[in-house]
N, C-alpha and C positions, 0 to 999 in steps of 0.2 A: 435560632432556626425557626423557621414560620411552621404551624403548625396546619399543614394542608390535608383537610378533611373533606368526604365525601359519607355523607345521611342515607340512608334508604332502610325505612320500615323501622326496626326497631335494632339495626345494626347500623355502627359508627364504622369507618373504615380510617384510622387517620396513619396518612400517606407519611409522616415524614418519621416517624416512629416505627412504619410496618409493622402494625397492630389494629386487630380487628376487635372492636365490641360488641356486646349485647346488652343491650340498658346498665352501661358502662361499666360491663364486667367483661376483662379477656377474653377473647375466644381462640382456642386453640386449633391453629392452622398450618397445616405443613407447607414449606419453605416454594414448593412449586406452585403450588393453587395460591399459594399470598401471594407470585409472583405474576400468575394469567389474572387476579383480582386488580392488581394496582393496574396491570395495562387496561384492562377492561375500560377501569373508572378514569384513567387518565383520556380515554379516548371523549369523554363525555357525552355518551349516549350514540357514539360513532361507531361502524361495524369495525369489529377487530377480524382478521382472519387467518383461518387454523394456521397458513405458512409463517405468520408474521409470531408466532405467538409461538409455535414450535419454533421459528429461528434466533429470539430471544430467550424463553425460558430453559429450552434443552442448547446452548449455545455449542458448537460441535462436537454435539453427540445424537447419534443416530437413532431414535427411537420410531417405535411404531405411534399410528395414530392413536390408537386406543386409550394410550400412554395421557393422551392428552382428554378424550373421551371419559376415563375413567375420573381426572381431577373436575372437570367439568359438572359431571353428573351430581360429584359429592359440594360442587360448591352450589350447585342449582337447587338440592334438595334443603343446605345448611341457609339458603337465603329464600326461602320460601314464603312467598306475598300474595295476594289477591290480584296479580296480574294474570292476562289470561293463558300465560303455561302455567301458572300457579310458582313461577318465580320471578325474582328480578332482571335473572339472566336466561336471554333467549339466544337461541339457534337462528340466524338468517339461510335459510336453507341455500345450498352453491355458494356463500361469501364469506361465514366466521360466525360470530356470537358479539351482542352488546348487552352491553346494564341498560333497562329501561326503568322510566321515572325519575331520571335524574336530568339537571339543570346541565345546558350548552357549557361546556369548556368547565362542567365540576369541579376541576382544580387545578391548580396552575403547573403540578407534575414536580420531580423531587431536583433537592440543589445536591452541588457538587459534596457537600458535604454528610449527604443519604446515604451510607456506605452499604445498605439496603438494596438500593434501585437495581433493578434488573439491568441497565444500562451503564450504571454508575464504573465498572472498570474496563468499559469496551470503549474502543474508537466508531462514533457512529455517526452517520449525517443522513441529512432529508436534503433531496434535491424540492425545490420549489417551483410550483408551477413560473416558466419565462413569461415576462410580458410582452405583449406582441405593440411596439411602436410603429406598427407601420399603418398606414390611412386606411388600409384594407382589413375590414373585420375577418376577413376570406381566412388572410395567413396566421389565424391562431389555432388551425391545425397542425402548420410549421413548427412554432414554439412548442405544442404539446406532444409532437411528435419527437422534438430533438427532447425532448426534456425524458422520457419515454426509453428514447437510445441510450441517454446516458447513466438513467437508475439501473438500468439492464448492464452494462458497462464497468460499474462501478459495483455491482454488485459480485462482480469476477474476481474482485480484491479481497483475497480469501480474511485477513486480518479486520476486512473493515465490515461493520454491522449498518448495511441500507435502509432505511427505512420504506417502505412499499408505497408506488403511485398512490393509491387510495388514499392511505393515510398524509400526505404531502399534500394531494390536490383537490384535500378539503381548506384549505386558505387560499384559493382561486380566487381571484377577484375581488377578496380582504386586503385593509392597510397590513404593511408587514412592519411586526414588532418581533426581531429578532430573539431577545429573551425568551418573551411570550413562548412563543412559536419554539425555542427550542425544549424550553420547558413542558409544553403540552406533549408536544412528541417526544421529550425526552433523548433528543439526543445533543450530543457536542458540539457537531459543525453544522450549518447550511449554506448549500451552493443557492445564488440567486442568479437571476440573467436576464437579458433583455435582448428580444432580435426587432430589426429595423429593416424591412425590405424598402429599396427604393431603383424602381426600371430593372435592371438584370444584376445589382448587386442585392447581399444580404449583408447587415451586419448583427455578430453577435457577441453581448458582451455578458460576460460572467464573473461574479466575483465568488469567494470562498469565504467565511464568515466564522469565529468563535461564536456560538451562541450562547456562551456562558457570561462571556466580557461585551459582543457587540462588535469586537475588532476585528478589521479586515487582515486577513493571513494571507491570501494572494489574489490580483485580478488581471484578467487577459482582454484582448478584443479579437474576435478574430471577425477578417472582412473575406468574404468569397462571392463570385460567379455564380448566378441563382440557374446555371444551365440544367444541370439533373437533379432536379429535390433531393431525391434519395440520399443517392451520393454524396449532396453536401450534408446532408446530417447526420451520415456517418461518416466523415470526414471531420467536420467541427464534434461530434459526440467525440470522435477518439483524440480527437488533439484535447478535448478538455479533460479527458480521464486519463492520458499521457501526461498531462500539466501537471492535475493537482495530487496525483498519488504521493510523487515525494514530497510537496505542501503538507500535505498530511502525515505524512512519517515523521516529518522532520517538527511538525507539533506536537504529536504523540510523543515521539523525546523529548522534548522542552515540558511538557506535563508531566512528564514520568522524573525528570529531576527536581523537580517541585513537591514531588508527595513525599511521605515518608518513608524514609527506608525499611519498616518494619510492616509495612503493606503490601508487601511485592508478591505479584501472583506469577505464573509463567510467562505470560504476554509480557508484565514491567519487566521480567528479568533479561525479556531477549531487546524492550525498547533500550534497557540500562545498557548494555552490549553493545547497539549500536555506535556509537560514537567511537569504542576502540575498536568496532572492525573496521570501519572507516577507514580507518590509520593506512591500514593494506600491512602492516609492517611488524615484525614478529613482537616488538617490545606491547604494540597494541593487540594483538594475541592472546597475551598474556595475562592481559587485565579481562579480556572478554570470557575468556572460556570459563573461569569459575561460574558466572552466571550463567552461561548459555546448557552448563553442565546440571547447574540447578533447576533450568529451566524443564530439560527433558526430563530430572527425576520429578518432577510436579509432573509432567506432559509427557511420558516417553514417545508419542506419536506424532511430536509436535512437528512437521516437515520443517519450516522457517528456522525453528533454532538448531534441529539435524543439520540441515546449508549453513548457517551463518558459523557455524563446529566445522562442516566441513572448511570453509572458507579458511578461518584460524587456521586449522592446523595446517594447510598448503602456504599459506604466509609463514606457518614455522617451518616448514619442508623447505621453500624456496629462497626465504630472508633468513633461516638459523641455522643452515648448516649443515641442510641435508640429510636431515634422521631420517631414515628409512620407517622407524615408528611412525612419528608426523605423517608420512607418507600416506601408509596405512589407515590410519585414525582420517585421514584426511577421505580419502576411497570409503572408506566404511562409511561416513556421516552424508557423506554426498548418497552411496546410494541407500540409507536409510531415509533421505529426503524425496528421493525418486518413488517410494513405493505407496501406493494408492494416493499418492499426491494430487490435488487440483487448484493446488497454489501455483500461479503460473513465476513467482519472483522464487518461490523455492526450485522451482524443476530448472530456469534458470541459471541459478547461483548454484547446481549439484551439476549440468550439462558443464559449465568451467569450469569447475574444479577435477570431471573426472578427463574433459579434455587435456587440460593442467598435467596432471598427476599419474594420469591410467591411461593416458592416452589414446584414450577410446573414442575418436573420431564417432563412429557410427553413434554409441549411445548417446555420445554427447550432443548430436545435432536432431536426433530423436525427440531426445529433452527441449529441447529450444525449440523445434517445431510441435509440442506436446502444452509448452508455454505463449506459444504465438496464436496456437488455436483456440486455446482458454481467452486470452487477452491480448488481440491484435497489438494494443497501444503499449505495451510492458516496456517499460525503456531498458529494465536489466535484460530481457529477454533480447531485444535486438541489440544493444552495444555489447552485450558477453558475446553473442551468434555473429556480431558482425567484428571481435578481437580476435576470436577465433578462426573467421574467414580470411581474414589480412596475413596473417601467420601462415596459412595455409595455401597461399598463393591466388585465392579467387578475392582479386582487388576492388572489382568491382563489384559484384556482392556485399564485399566488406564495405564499401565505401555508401550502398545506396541505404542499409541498414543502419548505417552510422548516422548517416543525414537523417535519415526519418526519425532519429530516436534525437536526435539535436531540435528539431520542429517541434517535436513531442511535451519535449522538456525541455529548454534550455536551459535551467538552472542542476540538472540530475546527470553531465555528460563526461564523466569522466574515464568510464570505456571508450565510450564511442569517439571522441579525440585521440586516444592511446591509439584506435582500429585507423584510423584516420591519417594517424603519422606513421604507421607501419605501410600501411594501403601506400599513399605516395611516395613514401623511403621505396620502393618496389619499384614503384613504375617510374625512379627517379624523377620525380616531382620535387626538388629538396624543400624549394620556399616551400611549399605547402604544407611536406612534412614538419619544419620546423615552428610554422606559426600554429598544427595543430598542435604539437608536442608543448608552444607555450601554453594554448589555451588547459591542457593536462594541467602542467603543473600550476595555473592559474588555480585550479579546482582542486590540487591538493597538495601543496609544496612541500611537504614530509613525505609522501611518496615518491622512493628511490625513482622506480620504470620511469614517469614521466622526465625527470630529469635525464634518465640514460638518451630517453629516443631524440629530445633536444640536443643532446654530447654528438650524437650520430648525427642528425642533419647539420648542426653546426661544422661538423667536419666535414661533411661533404661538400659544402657550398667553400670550403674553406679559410672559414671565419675558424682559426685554431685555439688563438685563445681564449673566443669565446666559449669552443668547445672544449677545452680543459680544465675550464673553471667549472662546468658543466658538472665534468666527469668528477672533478673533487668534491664540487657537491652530492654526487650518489654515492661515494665514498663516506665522506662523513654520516650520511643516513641509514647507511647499511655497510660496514668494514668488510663484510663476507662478499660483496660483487664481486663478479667476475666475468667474462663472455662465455666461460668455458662450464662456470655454476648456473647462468642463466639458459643457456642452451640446454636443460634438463628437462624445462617445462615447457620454452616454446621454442627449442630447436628441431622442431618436427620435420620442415625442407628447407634443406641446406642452401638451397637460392633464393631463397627470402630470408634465412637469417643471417648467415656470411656475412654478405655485404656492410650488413648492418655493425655486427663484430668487431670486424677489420674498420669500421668508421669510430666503432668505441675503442680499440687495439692506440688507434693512431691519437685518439685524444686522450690516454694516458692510462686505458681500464686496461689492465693485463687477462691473458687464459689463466 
């Protein structure tokens, strides 16, 4: 491990240890001010400010400022110099606080290995200032502006820690060395981008970045119509924070199965979880809930792992047999996720399940419209809002929710297909039922539902045997189907599910 230190006066601060000296004698420092110390000095002489410092060192926990005032004060007095507040560490009055007297970029900030760093077990990124390709020096308000939308965007991703404009768009118009850079910020990912205006188009392209390894995790381009500024950059901001959220989820579990099992904090327990909720299917249930269980005895407020419990147990409710417990347990977790929530994927994932389970129409679209408002672009937000529309007879709604959550994300659509092939099964559409129904089970072929809603449109266009191959296949995945068990959770009106039934009835699924 490099040994990354920062000098000032007659104190050694070295970063990779988290240990501070005094003419190489320890000095004893509580775990929060050695925490505002390393950002301080990683910033390298750069303003740090109170929000950024409050939202990494108290990480969701509610404190007063003071809170922060009073570590301040005692680290001001404990580093006391000949500078002229008579410390190291000054006040920028309206911005945060920096270390003065210290050398540009002091240190290169801590490795994955720093089980220390203030950042070390969070999911974190810096968006980077865009560069502006286009002939016009004009449009690098454009870039700075999208770039702007989307730290504010992404900052709505309750799981994920943003790194603030300031700190970001201090490498404006610097070579970009990815490490570097994530190391001085200290955080895991950065988004990079490029816009290209040329006559009434824009193009903007963006990639997604480990900054630990340098390797590219996702990139898009997207091209639009330069008719209403505005508009298009909150249009391209929300398609790229609709893009890269599950990019990023779905890295956080690929990281989280790499560390070791005896590290796990609440956050790993609910990333470890992820992959059997997945499943949708009670036998993955089963693996999930012990952690998600352990999750909330670390966190009992945690909303995410409340939803991801609710989730499970409506998977045991719907795929095991109908426990009325499950039921229950399923209702309770959803609305323990609902309460003081500003997670827009928790409020969500509790809106379907009490849809699901409780039936409660009202609160459930409450929820999704309480998640939509947090974060426009939430693809669980609009594919649950728009499964639950399809079911409910408003198709088109279902259908325009579905699509935008398809544009959003194309790689994260596995609601919004399911809403898709219910939506055209309605308005007898059957092709198009059935080619959504594939694109389902394309996204998750151990998931009974998609296979049923295939069995159905197959039968209705009258392709039979490929509809009973269909139905054997949802048999095999789940023994417990049936029209008459599935009707519990989304047999809510009877002329949007019937039809559906009677098309699974005939390809061999029994009441």
């Amino acid at each position: 491990m490099d040994q990354e230190q920062v000098n000032f006066g007659q104190f050694r601060l070295d970063i990779a240890q988290r240990k501070l000296f005094r003419d190489d004698r320890p000095v004893k420092l509580g775990g929060r001010a050695l925490d505002i110390l390393c950002m301080l000095a990683s910033a390298g002489g750069a303003i740090v400010s109170k929000d950024e410092i409050m939202e990494k060192v108290w990480q969701g926990v509610i404190v007063e400022e003071n809170n922060l005032q009073v570590h301040i004060s005692a680290l001001r007095k404990l580093l006391a110099s000949g500078a002229d507040d008579g410390s190291y560490l000054v006040t920028v009055p309206g911005r945060g606080y920096r270390l003065i007297g210290l050398p540009a970029a002091a240190f290169a900030g801590p490795t994955d290995a720093d089980a220390g760093s203030v950042l070390a077990s969070a999911a974190s990124i810096a968006v980077l200032p865009f560069q502006n390709m286009s002939d016009d020096p004009e449009q690098e308000y454009f870039a700075d502006g999208m770039v702007e939308d989307i730290i504010t965007g992404l900052s709505r991703i309750r799981w994920l820690m943003i790194i603030a404009r300031n700190s970001s768009f201090a490498f404006k118009g610097q070579p970009v060395d990815v490490k570097q850079i994530g190391r001085q910020l200290e955080v895991r990912y950065l988004l990079q981008g490029s816009v290209r205006k040329a006559a009434t188009r824009v193009r903007v392209s963006v990639q997604l970045i480990d900054a630990r390894t340098g390797g590219h995790l996702w990139a898009e381009r997207f091209d639009r119509a330069f008719d209403d500024i505005f508009a298009l950059q909150d249009d391209i901001a929300m398609s790229v924070i609709g893009a890269i959220e599950p990019s990023l989820r779905n890295s956080e579990v690929e990281r989280v199965k790499r560390n070791r099992p005896g590290s796990l904090d609440a956050y790993d327990l609910v990333l470890r979880a992820l992959p059997f909720v997945d499943k949708r299917m009670s036998d993955g249930a089963a693996q999930a809930i012990p952690l998600l269980e352990k999750a909330i005895e670390l966190e009992p407020n945690y909303p995410v792992a409340h939803a991801l419990l609710a989730q499970c147990f409506h998977f045991r409710f719907s795929r095991g047999g109908l426990s009325e417990r499950d039921r229950a347990l399923s209702i309770h977790h959803a609305r323990a996720a609902m309460v003081g929530s500003d997670d827009a994927t928790a409020l969500a994932i509790a809106g379907i399940v009490i849809w699901f389970d409780e039936h409660d129409s009202a609160t459930a679209f409450k929820l999704f419209d309480r998640a939509l408002a947090i974060s426009p672009s939430n693809v669980t937000a609009l594919g649950n809002s728009a499964f639950a529309l399809a079911w409910m007879g408003e198709q088109q709604s279902a259908i325009e929710r579905a699509e935008r959550a398809i544009r959003l994300s194309p790689f994260d659509t596995l609601n919004s297909h399911l809403a898709l092939s219910v939506a055209y099964f309605h308005l007898q559409q059957y092709d198009n039922a059935r080619d959504s129904a594939r694109q389902a089970v394309a996204s998750n072929p151990t998931f009974s539902v998609p296979h049923a809603l295939l069995a159905a449109a197959l039968s209705r266009l009258g392709q039979i045997d490929q509809a009973k191959a269909e139905a054997k296949i949802v048999l095999q995945l789940d023994p417990t189907f049936s029209t008459a068990a599935w009707s519990v959770t989304v047999g809510l009106v009877p002329a949007v599910y019937v039809p559906i039934a009677t098309a699974l009835n005939n390809a061999g699924i029994l009441d």
